[in-house]
C-alpha positions in Angstrom: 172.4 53.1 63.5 175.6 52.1 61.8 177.3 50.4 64.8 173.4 48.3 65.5 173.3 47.0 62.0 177.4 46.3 62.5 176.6 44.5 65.8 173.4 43.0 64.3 175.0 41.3 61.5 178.7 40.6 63.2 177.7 38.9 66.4 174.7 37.5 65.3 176.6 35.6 62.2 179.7 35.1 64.9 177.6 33.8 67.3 175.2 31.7 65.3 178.3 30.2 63.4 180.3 29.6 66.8 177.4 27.6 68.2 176.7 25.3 64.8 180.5 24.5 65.0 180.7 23.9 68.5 177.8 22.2 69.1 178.7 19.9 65.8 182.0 19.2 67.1 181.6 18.8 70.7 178.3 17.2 71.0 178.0 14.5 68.1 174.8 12.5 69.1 175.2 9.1 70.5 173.6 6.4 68.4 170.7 6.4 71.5 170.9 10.7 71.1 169.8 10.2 67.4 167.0 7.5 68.5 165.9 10.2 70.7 165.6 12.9 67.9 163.6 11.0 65.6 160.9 10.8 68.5 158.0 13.6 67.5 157.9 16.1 69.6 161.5 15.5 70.3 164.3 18.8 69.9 167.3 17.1 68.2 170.6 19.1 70.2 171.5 20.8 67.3 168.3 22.2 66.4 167.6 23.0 70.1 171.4 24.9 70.7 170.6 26.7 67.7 166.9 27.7 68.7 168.6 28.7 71.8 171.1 31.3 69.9 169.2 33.1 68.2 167.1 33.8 71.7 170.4 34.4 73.2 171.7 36.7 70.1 168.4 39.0 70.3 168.9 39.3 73.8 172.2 40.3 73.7 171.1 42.8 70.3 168.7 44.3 72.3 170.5 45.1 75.9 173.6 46.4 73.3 170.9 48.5 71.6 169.2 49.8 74.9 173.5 50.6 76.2 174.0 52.8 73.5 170.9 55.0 73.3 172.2 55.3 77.0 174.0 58.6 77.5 176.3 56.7 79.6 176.6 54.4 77.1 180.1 52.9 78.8 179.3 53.0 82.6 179.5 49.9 84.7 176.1 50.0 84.6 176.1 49.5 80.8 178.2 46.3 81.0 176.5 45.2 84.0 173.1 45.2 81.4 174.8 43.4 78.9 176.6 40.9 81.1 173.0 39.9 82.1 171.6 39.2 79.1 169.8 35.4 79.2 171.9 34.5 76.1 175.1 35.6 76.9 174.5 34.3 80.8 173.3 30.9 79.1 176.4 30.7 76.7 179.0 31.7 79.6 177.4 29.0 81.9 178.1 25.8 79.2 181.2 27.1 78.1 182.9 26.6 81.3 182.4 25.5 84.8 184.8 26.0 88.0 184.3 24.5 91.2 186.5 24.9 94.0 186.7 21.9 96.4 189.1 22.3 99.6 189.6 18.9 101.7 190.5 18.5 105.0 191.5 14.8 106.2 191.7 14.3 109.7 193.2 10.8 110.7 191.9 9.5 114.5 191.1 6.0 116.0 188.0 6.4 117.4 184.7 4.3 116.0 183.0 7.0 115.0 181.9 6.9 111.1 183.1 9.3 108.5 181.3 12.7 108.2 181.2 15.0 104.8 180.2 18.6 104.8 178.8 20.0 101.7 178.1 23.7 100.2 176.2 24.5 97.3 179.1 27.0 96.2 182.3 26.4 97.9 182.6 22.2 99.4 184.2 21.7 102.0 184.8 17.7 102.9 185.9 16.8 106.1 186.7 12.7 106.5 187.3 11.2 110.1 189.1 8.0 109.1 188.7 5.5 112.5 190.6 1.9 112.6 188.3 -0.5 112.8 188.7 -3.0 115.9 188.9 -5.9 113.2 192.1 -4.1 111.8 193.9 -4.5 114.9 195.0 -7.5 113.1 196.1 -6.6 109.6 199.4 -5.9 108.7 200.7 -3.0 109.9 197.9 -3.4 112.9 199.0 -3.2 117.0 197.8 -6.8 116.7 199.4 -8.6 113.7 202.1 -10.7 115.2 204.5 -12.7 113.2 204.8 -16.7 113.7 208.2 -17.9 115.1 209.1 -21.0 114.3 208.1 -23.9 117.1 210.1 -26.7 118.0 208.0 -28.5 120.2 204.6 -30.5 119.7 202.0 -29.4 116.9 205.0 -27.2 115.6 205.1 -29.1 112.4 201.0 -28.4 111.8 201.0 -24.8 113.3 203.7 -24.4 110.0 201.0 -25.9 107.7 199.0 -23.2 109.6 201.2 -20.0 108.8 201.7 -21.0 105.5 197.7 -21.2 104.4 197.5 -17.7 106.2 200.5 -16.2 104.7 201.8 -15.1 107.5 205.3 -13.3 107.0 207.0 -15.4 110.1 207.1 -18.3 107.6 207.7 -17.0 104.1 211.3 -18.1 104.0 209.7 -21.8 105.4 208.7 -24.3 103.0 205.5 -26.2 102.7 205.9 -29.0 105.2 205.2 -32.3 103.5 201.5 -33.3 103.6 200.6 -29.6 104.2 198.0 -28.8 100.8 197.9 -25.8 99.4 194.7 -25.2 98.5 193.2 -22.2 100.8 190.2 -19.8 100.7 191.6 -16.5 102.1 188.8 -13.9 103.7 189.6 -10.3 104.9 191.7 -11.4 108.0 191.4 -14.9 108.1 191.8 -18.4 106.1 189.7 -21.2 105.5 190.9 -24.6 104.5 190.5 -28.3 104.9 191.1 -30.1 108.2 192.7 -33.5 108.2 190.9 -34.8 110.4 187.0 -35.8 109.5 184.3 -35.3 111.0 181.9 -37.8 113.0 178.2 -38.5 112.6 178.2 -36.7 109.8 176.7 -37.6 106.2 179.4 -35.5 104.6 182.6 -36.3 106.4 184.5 -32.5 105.8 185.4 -30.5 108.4 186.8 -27.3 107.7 189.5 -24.9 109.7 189.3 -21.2 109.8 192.4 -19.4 111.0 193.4 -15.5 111.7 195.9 -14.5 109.3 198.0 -13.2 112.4 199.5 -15.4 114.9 197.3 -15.9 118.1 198.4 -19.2 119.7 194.9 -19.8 120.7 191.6 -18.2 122.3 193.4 -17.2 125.3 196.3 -15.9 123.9 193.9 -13.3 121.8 192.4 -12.5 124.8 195.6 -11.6 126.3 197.3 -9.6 123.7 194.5 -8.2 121.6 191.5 -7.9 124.1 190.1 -5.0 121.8 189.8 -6.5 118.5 189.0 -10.2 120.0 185.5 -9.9 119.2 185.8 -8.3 115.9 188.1 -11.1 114.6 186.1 -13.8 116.3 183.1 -12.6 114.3 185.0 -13.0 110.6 186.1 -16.2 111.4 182.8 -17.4 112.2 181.1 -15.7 109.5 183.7 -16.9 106.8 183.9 -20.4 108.6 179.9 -21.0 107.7 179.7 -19.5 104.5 182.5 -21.8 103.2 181.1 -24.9 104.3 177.6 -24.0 102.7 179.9 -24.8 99.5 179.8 -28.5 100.5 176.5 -28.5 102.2 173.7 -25.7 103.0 172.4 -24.9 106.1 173.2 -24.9 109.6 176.7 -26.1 110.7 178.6 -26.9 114.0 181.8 -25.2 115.3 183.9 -25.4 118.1 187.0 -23.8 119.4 189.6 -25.1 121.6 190.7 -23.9 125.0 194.3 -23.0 125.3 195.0 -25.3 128.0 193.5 -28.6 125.6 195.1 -26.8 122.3 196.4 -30.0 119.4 197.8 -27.1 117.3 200.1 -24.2 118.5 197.7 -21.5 116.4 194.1 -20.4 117.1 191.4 -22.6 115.0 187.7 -22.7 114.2 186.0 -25.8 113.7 183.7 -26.0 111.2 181.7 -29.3 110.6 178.2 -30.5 110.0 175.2 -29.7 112.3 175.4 -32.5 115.0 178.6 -34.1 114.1 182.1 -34.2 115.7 185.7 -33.4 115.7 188.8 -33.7 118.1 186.6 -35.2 120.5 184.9 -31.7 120.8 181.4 -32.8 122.2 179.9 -29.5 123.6 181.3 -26.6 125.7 182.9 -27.3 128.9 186.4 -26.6 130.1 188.7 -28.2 127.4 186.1 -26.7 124.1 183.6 -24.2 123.1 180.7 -25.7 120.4 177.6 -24.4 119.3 175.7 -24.4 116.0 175.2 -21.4 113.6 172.2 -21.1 111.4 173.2 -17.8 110.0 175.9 -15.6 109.7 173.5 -12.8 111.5 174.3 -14.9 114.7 177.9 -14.2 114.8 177.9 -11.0 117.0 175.4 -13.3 119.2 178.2 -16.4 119.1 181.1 -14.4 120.0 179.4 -13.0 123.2 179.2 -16.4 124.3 182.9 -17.3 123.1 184.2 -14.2 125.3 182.1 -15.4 128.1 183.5 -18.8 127.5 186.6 -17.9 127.6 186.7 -15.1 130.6 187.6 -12.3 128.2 185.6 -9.0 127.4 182.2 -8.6 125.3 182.3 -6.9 122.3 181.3 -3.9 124.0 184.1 -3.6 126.3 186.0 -4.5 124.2 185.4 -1.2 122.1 186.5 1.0 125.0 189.8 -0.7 125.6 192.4 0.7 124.6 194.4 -0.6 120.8 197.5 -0.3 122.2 199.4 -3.5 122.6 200.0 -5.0 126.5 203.6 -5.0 127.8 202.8 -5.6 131.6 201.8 -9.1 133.2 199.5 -7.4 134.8 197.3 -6.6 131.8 198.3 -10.0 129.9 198.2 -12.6 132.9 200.6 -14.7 134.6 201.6 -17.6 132.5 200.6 -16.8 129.4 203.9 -16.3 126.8 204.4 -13.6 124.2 204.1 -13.1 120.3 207.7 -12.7 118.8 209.5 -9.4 119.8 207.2 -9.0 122.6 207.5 -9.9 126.6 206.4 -12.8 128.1 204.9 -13.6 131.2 205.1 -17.2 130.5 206.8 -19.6 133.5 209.9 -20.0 131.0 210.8 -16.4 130.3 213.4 -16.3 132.8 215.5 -19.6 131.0 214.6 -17.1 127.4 215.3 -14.0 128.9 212.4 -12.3 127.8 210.0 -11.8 131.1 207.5 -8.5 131.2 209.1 -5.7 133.7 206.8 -6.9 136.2 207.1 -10.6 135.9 208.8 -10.9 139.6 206.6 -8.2 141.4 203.2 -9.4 140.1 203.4 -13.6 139.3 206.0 -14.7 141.5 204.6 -14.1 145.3 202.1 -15.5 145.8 200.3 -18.9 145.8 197.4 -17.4 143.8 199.9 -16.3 141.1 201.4 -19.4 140.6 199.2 -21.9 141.5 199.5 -25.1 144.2 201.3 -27.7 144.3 204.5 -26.5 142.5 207.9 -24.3 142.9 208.2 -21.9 140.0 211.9 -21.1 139.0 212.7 -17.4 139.9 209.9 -16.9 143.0 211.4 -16.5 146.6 208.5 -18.7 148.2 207.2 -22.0 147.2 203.5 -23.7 147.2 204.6 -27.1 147.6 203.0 -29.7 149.3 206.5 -29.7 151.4 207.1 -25.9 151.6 206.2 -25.9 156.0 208.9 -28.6 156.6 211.4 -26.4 154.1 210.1 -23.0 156.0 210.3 -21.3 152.3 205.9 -21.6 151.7 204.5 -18.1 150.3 202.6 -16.3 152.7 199.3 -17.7 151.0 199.6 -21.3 151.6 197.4 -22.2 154.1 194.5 -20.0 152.8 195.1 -20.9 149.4 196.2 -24.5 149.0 194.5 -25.8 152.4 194.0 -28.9 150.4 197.1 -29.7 150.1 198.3 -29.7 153.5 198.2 -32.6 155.6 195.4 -33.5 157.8 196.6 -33.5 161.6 196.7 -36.9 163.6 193.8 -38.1 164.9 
């Protein structure tokens, strides 16, 4: 009877006391908490904490009480009676919480999404991080290739170019005079002001949106970055219409050059009025790709017909190919040069020293390699119009340049 009242009287003052303090210090009512409170019918937290000790105290009173009338008054079985009392369970629960988390990251470039697997005890998150196809061309990416200076025509613009995208391959150039620095940058891509104005248009801007790495046009991203092509192509559409919608709303036209009809050295969007005109770009044929864009919703739609366009894949092949970077002619195409530290496969590598492993074996025997009408430097046969008379024409000739060959006598 002694050690009840003891108990009664100790813990219940201890307890009751603890709580007041505690719940005074720790849980001071917001000026919206003491809004609340003066609501009828409202428990202010004090009030309600303290409510809730006294239940808890005469719980844990009465399984103490019920322990020692036990004759086994310490067993686990005593303990286990008090432990599970609703007050002290209540009180143990707010006055601290431990959650275990483990996390497992698993790095992979595939294009599946990110998956999370969740326990209502123990959590266990699993992330699948992918590379995007459209990060290909950051920094860092298989397909972010650094400008190199050019010294031929369009070299002075295509530095203009590098220096609105920030490429690193000019960051020790200066700003070539005439070159304005006034550029809206997007994820992987720029958008700035063309020179040029536009035709048949009420507002004369025309606007040019340019990757941030160096593609020396739609070819040339075809060739070295098949896989994120499509992906990049899409940005620069995207960003190229929703800039121009801050001159004028609604639907615009854009066009892209072919690499064989290029005025600057770095890939370009055109973005102008609906109906109007730029660089002599009047619809899509051989030298240009146009078409108009309502939306940026018909991106995904545009760039199927730029791939098409341009012979390279769809954006759905284009997933499945591999990231890595190309390093054979075979893969990249006769003809067509390489990005700075990579090979080339352009006529010229031999005079540069920098042809693809294959460059002899697979663009140098053939008249279908290297076209009619010419000798290229470094092949063992020739497709000129004079080879027969030399006896050096490729084993192709007839079949493949039978136009050029002269017509018998009559």
């Amino acid at each position: 009877r002694g050690l009840r009242s003891l108990s009664r009287a100790g813990l219940g003052t201890f307890a009751s006391m603890y709580r007041h303090l505690s719940l005074d210090d720790r849980w001071t009512p917001l000026p919206q908490q003491r809004a609340l409170s003066s609501i009828p019918g409202t428990c202010h937290v004090r009030w309600c904490a303290i409510a809730g000790g006294v239940l808890g105290i005469c719980s844990l009173l009465f399984a103490l009480h019920s322990a020692l009338k036990s004759p086994t008054c310490c067993s686990v079985n005593s303990y286990s009676a008090l432990f599970a009392a609703p007050g002290w369970m209540w009180w143990a629960a707010t006055a601290s919480t431990t959650t275990t988390t483990t996390t497992t990251a698993t790095h992979t470039r595939t294009t599946t999404t990110s998956a999370t697997a969740t326990t209502s005890s123990t959590s266990t998150v699993t992330t699948t991080t992918t590379q995007p196809l459209l990060e290909l061309t950051a920094p860092g990416g298989a397909c972010h290739f650094e400008y190199e200076d050019i010294h031929r025509p369009g070299g002075w613009a295509a530095t203009c170019f590098c220096k609105h995208a920030g490429n690193s391959g000019c960051a020790n150039l200066p700003w070539p005079e005439g070159c304005v620095d006034e550029t809206r940058p997007h994820e992987h891509s720029v958008t700035f002001r063309n020179h040029a104005q536009a035709h048949n248009c009420a507002d004369a801007t025309a606007l040019l949106t340019i990757p941030k790495s160096y593609f020396e046009h739609i070819q040339f991203l075809d060739a070295w970055c098949p896989a994120g092509a499509p992906a990049l192509l899409a940005e620069m559409l995207r960003e190229g219409f929703a800039s121009y919608q801050h001159y004028k709303s609604g639907p615009v036209r854009q066009c892209i050059h072919s690499g064989h009809h290029i005025t600057v050295p770095w890939l370009h969007l055109h973005t102008i009025c609906d109906g109007g005109v730029v660089d002599n770009m009047f619809g899509t044929g051989r030298e240009a790709w146009c078409s108009t864009m309502s939306s940026p919703d018909e991106a995904e739609s545009l760039v199927v017909e730029i791939m098409a366009w341009a012979h390279g894949p769809g954006p759905q092949q284009a997933a499945a190919l591999p990231q890595a970077t190309p390093s054979t002619c075979s893969k990249i195409g006769c003809g067509m040069g390489g990005p700075k530290g990579h090979c080339s496969c352009s006529w010229d590598c031999p005079t540069f020293n920098n042809c693809c492993s294959d460059y002899q074996d697979t663009c140098l025997g053939t008249c279908a390699q290297m076209g009619c009408g010419h000798f290229t430097s470094g092949s063992a046969c020739s497709c000129e119009t004079g080879c027969a008379a030399a006896g050096n024409c490729c084993e192709d000739f007839q079949s493949t340049c039978a136009a050029l060959q002269p017509a018998p006598a009559p």
